[in-house]
C-alpha positions as CSV (number, residue, x, y, z in Angstrom):
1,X,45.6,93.7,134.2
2,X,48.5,95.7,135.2
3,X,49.8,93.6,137.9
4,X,49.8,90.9,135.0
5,X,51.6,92.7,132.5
6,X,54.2,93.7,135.4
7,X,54.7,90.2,136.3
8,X,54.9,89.7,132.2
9,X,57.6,92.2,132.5
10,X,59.7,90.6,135.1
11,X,59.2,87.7,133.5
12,X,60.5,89.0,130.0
13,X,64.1,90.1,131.6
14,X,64.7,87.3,133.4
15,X,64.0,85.1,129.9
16,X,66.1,87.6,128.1
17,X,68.6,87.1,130.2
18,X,68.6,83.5,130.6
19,X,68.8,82.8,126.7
20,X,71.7,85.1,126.5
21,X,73.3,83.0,129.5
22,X,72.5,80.1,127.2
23,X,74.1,81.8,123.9
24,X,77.2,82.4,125.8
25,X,77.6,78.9,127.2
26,X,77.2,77.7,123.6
27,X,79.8,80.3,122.2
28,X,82.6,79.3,125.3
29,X,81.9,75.6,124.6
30,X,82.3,75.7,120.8
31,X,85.6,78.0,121.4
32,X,86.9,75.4,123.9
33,X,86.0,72.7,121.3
34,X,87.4,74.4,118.1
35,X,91.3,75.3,119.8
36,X,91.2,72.3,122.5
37,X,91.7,75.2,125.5
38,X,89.1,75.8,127.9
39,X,90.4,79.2,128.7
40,X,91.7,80.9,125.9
41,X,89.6,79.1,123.7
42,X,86.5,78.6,125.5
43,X,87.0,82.6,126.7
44,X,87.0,83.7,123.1
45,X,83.8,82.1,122.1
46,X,81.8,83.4,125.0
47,X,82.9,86.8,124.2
48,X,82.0,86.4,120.7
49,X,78.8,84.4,121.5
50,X,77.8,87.7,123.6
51,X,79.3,90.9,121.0
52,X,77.0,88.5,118.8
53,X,74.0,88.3,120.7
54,X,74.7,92.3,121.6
55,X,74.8,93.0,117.7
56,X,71.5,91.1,117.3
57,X,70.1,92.5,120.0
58,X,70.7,96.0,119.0
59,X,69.3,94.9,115.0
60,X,66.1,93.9,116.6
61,X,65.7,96.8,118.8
62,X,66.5,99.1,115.6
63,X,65.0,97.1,112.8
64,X,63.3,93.8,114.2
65,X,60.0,94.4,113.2
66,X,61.0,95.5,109.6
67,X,63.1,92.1,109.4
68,X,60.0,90.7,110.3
69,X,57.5,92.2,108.1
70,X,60.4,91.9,104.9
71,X,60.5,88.0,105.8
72,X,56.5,87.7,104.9
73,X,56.2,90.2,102.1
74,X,54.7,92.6,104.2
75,X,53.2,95.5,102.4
76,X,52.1,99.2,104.5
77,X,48.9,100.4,103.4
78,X,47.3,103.8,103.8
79,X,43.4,104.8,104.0
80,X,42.7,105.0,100.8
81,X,44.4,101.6,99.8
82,X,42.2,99.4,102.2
83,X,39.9,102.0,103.8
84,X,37.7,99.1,106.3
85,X,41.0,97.7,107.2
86,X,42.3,101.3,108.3
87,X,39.2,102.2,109.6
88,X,39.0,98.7,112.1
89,X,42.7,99.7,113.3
90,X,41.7,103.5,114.2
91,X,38.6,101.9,115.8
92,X,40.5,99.6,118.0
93,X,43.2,102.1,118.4
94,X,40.9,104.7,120.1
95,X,39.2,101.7,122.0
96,X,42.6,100.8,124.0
97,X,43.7,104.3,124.5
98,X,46.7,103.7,122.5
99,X,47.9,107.8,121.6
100,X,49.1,107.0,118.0
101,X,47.7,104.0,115.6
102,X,50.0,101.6,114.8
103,X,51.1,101.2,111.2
104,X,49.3,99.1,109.1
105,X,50.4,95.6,106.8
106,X,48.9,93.3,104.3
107,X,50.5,90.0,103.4
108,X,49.5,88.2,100.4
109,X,48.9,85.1,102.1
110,X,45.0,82.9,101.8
111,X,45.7,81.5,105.1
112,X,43.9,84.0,107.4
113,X,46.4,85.3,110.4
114,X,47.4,88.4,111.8
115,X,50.3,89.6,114.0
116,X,52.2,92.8,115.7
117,X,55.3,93.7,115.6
118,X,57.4,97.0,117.4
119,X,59.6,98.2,120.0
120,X,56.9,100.3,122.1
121,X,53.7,101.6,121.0
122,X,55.1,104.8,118.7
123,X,56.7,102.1,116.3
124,X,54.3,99.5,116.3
125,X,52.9,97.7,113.0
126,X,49.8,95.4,112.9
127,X,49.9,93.2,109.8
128,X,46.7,90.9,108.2
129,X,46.7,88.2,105.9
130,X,44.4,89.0,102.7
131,X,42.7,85.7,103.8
132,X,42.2,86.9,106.5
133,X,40.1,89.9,104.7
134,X,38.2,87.4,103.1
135,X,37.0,85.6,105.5
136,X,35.8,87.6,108.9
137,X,33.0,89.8,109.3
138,X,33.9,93.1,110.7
139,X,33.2,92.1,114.4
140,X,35.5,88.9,113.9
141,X,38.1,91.5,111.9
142,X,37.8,94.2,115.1
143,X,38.5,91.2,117.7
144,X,41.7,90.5,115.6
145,X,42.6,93.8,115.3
146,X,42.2,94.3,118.9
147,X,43.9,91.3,120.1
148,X,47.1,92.4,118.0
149,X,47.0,95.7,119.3
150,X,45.9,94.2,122.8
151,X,49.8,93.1,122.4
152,X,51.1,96.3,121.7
153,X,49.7,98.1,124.5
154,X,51.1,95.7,127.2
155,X,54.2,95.8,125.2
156,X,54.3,91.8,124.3
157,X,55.6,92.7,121.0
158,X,59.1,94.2,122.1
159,X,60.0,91.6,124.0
160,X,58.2,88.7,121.0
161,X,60.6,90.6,118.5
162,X,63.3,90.7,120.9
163,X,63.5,87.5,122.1
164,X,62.6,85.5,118.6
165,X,66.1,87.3,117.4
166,X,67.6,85.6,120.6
167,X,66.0,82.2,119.9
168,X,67.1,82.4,116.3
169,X,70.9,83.4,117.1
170,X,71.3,80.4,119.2
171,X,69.2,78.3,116.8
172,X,71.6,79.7,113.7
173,X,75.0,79.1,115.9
174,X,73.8,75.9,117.2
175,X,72.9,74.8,113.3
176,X,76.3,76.0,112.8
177,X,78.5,73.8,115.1
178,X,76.7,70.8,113.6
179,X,77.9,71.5,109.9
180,X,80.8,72.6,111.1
181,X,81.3,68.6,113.0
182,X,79.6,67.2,110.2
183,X,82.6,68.1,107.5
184,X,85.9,68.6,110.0
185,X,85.1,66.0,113.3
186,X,85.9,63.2,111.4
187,X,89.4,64.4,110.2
188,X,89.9,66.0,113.9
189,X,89.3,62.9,115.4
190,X,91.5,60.6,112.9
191,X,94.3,63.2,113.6
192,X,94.1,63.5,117.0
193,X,93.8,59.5,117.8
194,X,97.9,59.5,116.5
195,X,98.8,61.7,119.3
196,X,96.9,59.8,122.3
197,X,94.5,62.3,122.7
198,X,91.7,60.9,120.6
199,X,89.5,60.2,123.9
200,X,89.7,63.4,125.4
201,X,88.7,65.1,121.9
202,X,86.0,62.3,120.8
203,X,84.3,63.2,124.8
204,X,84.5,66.7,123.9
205,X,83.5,66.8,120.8
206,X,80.2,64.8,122.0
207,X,79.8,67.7,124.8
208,X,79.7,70.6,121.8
209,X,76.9,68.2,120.2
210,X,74.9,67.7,123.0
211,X,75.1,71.3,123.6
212,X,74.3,72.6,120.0
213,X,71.4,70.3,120.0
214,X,69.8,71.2,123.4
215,X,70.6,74.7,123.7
216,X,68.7,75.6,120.7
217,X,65.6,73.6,122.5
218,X,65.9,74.9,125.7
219,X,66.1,78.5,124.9
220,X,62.9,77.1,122.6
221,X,61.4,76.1,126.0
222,X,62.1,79.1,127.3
223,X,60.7,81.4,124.7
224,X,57.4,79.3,124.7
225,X,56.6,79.2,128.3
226,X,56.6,83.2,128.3
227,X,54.3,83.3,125.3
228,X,51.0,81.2,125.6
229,X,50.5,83.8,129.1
230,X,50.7,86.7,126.7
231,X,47.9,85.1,124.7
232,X,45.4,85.2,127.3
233,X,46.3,88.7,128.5
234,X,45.6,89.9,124.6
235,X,42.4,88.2,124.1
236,X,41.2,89.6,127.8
237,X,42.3,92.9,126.0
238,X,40.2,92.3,122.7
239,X,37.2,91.2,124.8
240,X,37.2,94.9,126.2
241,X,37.9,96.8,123.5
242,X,35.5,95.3,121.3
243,X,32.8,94.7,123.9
244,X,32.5,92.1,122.2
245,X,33.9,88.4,122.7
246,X,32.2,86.4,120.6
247,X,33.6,88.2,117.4
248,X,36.9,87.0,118.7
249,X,36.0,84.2,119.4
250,X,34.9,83.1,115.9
251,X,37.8,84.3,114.7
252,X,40.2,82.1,116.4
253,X,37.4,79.5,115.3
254,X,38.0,80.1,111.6
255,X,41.7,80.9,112.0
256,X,42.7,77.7,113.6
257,X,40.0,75.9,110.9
258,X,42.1,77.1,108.4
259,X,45.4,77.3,109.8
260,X,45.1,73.4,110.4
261,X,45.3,72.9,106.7
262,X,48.2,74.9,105.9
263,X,50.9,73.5,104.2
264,X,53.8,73.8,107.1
265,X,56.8,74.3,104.4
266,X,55.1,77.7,103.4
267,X,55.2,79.1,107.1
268,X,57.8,81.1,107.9
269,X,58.9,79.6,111.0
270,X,60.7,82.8,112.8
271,X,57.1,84.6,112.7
272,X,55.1,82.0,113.1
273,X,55.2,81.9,117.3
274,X,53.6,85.7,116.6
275,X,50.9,85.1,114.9
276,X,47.6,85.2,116.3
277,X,46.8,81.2,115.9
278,X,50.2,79.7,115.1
279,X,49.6,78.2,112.1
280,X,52.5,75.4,113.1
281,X,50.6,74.3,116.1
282,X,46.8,75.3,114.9
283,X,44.6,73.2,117.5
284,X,47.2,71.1,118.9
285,X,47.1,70.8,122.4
286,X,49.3,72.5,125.1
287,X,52.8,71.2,125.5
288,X,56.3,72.5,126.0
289,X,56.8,73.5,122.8
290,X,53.9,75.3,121.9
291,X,53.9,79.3,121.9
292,X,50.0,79.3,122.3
293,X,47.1,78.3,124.6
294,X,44.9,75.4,122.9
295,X,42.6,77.9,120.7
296,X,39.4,75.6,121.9
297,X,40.7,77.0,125.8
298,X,40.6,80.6,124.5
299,X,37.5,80.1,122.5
300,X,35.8,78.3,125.8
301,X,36.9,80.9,128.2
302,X,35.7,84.1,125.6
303,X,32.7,82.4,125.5
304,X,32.4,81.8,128.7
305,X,32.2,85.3,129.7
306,X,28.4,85.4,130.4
307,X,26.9,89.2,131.1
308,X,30.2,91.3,130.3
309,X,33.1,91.8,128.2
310,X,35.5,93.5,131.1
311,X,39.0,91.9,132.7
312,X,36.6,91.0,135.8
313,X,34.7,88.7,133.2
314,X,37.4,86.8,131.4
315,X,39.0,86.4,135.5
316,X,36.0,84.5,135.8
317,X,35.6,82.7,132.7
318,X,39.6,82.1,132.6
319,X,38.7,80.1,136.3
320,X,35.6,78.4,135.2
321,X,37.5,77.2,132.6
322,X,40.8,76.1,134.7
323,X,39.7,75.9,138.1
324,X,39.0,78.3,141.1
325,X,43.0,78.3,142.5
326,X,44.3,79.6,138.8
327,X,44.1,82.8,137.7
328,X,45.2,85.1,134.9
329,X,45.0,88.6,135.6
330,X,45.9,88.6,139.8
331,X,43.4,89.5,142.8
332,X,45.0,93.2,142.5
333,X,44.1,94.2,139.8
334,X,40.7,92.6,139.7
335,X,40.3,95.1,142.5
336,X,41.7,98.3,140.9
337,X,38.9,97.2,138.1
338,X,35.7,96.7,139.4
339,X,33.5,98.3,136.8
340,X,31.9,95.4,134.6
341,X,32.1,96.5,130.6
342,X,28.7,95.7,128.6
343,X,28.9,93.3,126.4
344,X,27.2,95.0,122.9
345,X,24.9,94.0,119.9
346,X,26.5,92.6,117.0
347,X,27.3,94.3,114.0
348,X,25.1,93.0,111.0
349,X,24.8,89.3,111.2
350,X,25.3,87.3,109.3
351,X,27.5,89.6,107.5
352,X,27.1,89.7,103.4
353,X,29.7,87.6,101.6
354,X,30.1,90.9,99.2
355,X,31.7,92.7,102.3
356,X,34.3,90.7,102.3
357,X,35.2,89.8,98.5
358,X,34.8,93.7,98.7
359,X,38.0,93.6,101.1
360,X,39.9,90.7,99.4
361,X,39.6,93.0,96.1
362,X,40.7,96.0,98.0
363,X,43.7,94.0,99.3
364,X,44.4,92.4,95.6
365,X,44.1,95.6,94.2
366,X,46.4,97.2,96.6
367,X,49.5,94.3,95.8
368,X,48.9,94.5,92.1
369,X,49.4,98.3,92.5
370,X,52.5,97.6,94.6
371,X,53.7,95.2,92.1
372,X,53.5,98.3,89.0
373,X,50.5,96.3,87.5
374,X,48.3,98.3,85.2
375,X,44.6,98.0,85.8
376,X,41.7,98.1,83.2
377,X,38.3,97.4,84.9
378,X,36.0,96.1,82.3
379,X,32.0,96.4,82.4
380,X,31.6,93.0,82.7
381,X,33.2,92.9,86.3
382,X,36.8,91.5,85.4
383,X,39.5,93.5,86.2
384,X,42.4,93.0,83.2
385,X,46.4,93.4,84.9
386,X,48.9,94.4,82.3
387,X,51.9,93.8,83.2
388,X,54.8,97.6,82.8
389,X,55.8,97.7,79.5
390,X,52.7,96.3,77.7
391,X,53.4,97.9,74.2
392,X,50.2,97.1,72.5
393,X,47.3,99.6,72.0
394,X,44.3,97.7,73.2
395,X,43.7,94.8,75.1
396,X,40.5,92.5,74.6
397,X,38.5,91.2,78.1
398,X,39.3,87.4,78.8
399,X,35.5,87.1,79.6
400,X,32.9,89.0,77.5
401,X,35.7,89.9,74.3
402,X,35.3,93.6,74.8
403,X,38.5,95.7,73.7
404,X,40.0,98.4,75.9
405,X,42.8,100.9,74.8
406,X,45.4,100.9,77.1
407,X,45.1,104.5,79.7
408,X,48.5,106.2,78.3
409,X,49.5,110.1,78.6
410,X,49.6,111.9,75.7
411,X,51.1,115.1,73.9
412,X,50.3,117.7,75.9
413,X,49.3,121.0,74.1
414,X,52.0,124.0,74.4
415,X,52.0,125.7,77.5
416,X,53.8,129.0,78.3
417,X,57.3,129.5,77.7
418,X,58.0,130.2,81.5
419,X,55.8,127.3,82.4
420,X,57.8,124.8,79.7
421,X,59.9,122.1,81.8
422,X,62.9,120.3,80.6
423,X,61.5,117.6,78.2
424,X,58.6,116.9,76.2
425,X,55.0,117.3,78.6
426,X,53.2,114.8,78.2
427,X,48.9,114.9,80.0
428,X,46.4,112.1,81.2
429,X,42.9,113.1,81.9
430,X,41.3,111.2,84.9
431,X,38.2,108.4,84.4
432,X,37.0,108.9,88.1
433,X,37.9,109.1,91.4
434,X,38.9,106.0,92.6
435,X,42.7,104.7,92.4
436,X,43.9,105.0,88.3
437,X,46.9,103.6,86.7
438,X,48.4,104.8,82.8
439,X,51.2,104.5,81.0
440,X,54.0,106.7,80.6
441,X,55.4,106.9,77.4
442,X,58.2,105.0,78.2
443,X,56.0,101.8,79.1
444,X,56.6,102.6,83.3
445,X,53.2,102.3,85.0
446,X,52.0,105.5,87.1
447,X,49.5,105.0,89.9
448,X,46.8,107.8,91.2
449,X,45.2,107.5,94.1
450,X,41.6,108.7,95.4
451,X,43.4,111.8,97.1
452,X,45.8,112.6,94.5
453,X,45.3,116.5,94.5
454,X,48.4,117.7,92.4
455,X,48.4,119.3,88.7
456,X,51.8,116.8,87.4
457,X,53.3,113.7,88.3
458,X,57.0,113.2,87.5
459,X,57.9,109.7,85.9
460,X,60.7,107.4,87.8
461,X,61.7,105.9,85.2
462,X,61.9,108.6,82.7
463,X,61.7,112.0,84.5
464,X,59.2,112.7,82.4
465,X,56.4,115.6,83.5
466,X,53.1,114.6,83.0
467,X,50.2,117.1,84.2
468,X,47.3,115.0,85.4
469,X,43.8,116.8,83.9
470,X,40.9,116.4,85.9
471,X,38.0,113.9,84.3
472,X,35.6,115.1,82.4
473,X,32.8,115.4,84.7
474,X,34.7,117.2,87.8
475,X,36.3,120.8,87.7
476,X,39.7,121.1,88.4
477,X,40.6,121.8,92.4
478,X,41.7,124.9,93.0
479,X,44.8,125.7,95.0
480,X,46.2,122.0,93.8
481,X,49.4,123.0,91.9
482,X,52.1,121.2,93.8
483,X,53.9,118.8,91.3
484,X,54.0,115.3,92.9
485,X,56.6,112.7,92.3
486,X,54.7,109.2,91.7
């Protein structure tokens, strides 16, 4: 395995550095093309083809991943948001040895998909699609989880986030140069066919759009040829950590299922190469242009893996599958790791569709939180969303015409002078002990989580104070006194 993420290394630098070969190229012939010199011209755009690549280079090492994540609406949960999420992440963390978990993402999406994002392992993210929730069983969930994070450890996802920013500068400048053709070569070329030199421009105007139309595919070419490797290595990965491949195997079966019959203008195309099935592709075969393995190749060779779920396994499976001379993982490593893993028993199976509406809810539940939603759960099983600043009292249920007041703080009683703070104080008194949302008085929404442990709560909007009262069924915690800001 480590002789195989080397060689991925080596591989990764010498990509890197032939797409920023391939951005300067780009930059010195546009230069030459735009001031009709060669040198100075042609100089000028190189060096600003390569302070640009440099300056996006340096965003993506500092802030790729958050670029990324932004681009999809991704959201970071904690425990108690999504608590079988978190839990599958630490589980898989633990599994590959990683020291620290990676942060964790949901993305309001129905398509199920997952991917990774990060500069090392200390700053990775794993994001999931709340289809995604919806639809695996935990055993399909954990081989997800573990391919993504399969990714992190052999440190695919710097050089994915590093290189799509590469791609994407040469894609932009390219897309560039043709607008820029498309509204001044005409004129340039009227202008300069006066002065005799109409040939010489028309000749190298064709050069700077040959060159913004197959740089951007080359560097394309490039990009994809590193990829669909890194595919492999990750699901060998999740077949370990897991001890389990059928549960990723599944997966990808469901994934690419759906994934096939996603509407392409809804993909964001920049983060599509990282997901786990590229929903662009889905189960399209193989060619230059595809980022990923055919998923029936990587279903074939998980399931292939007959008596173990180790990297010895999937080296057999992998040549089963594609013949005795290939290989994925090399002959060295194979021998540093000689132990066969056993495969285990599944988890519950078939899994209970409740499981996973009760994950699709948690991940609802979660956005309409994020989104300053105010939440009445009604006996009859609907969950009513106000929307902040809802000024009416009550609110009737769509389904079975039962009316709810509206949770709202209240005047609080007097306390002591030397306890008074600036303002009115206002009180709610807790229903349970799950996650809560009220009103303020000024209409802003305040959310309390399971481990909310504090006496007050401060309003953003207003600045109000609010102390939070423990329900009527629990005692207040002692020690808790710390006034949190909500």
């Amino acid at each position: 395995m480590w002789e195989a993420i080397r060689s991925n290394r080596l591989k990764s630098r010498l990509l890197l550095a032939l797409l920023g070969s391939v951005l300067v190229a780009l930059g010195f012939i546009i230069g030459a093309a735009a001031t009709g010199d060669p040198y100075v011209g042609g100089l000028g755009g190189a060096l600003f083809a390569l302070v640009l690549w440099l300056v996006m280079l340096v965003t993506a090492l500092v802030g790729g991943d958050r670029i990324l994540l932004m681009s999809v609406g991704a959201r970071q949960i904690q425990k108690a948001d999504m608590p079988r999420l978190w839990n599958v992440v630490e589980e898989m963390t633990i599994a590959s040895g990683m020291g620290k978990m990676p942060k964790v993402y949901i993305i309001d999406d129905s398509a199920p998909n997952a991917f990774a994002v990060g500069r090392n392992p200390d700053t990775a993210s794993v994001a999931v699609t709340s289809g995604l929730l919806r639809r695996l069983n935990r055993d399909q969930l954990q081989g997800v989880v573990a391919h993504e994070i399969g990714h992190i450890r052999n440190l695919d996802v710097r050089f994915m986030t590093i290189a799509a920013v590469t791609v994407g500068t040469i894609a932009v400048l390219g897309d560039g140069v043709l607008r820029w053709m498309w509204w001044t070569g005409g004129g340039r070329r009227r202008r300069s066919s006066g002065r005799g030199g109409g040939q010489a421009q028309l000749i190298l105007l064709l050069v700077v759009l040959v060159a913004a139309i197959v740089a951007p595919l080359f560097a394309q070419l490039l990009y994809m040829a590193c990829s669909r490797r890194r595919e492999y290595l990750a699901d060998a990965s999740a077949a370990r950590f897991t001890r389990y491949p059928e549960g990723l195997a599944s997966a990808l079966e469901k994934i690419a299922a759906q994934a096939s019959g996603t509407e392409k203008k809804k993909v964001n195309r920049a983060v599509a190469p990282m997901y786990i099935v590229n929903p662009l592709q889905a189960r399209r075969a193989a060619g230059l242009f595809s980022t990923h393995p055919p998923t029936e190749d990587r279903i074939r060779i998980l399931r292939s893996m007959a008596g173990g779920a180790g990297y010895m396994e999937y080296e057999a499976a992998y040549r089963k599958i594609h013949g005795k001379e290939k290989h994925c993982l090399g002959d060295s490593t194979l021998s540093s790791v000689k132990e066969s893993v056993a495969v285990r028993e599944p988890s519950r199976e078939p899994e209970p569709a409740e499981e996973g509406l009760e994950q699709l809810r948690e991940a609802f539940d979660f956005l309409d939180r994020e989104a300053g939603l105010l939440v009445i759960p009604c006996a009859c099983g609907v969950r009513i969303k106000l929307p902040q600043g809802y000024n009416q009292p009550t609110i009737q249920c769509p389904r079975c015409g039962r009316v709810h007041e509206v949770p709202k703080a209240t005047t609080s009683t007097p306390v002591a002078a030397s306890e008074q703070p600036a303002g009115p104080l206002t009180h709610y008194r807790r229903r349970g002990q799950g996650w809560e949302s009220f009103q303020c008085s000024c209409g802003r929404t305040i959310q309390l989580s399971p481990n909310f442990a504090g006496k007050y709560v401060r309003c953003p909007e207003c600045k109000n104070k609010i102390e939070i009262l423990p329900s009527a069924n629990q005692d207040s915690q002692p020690g808790a006194s710390d006034s949190l800001h909500c």
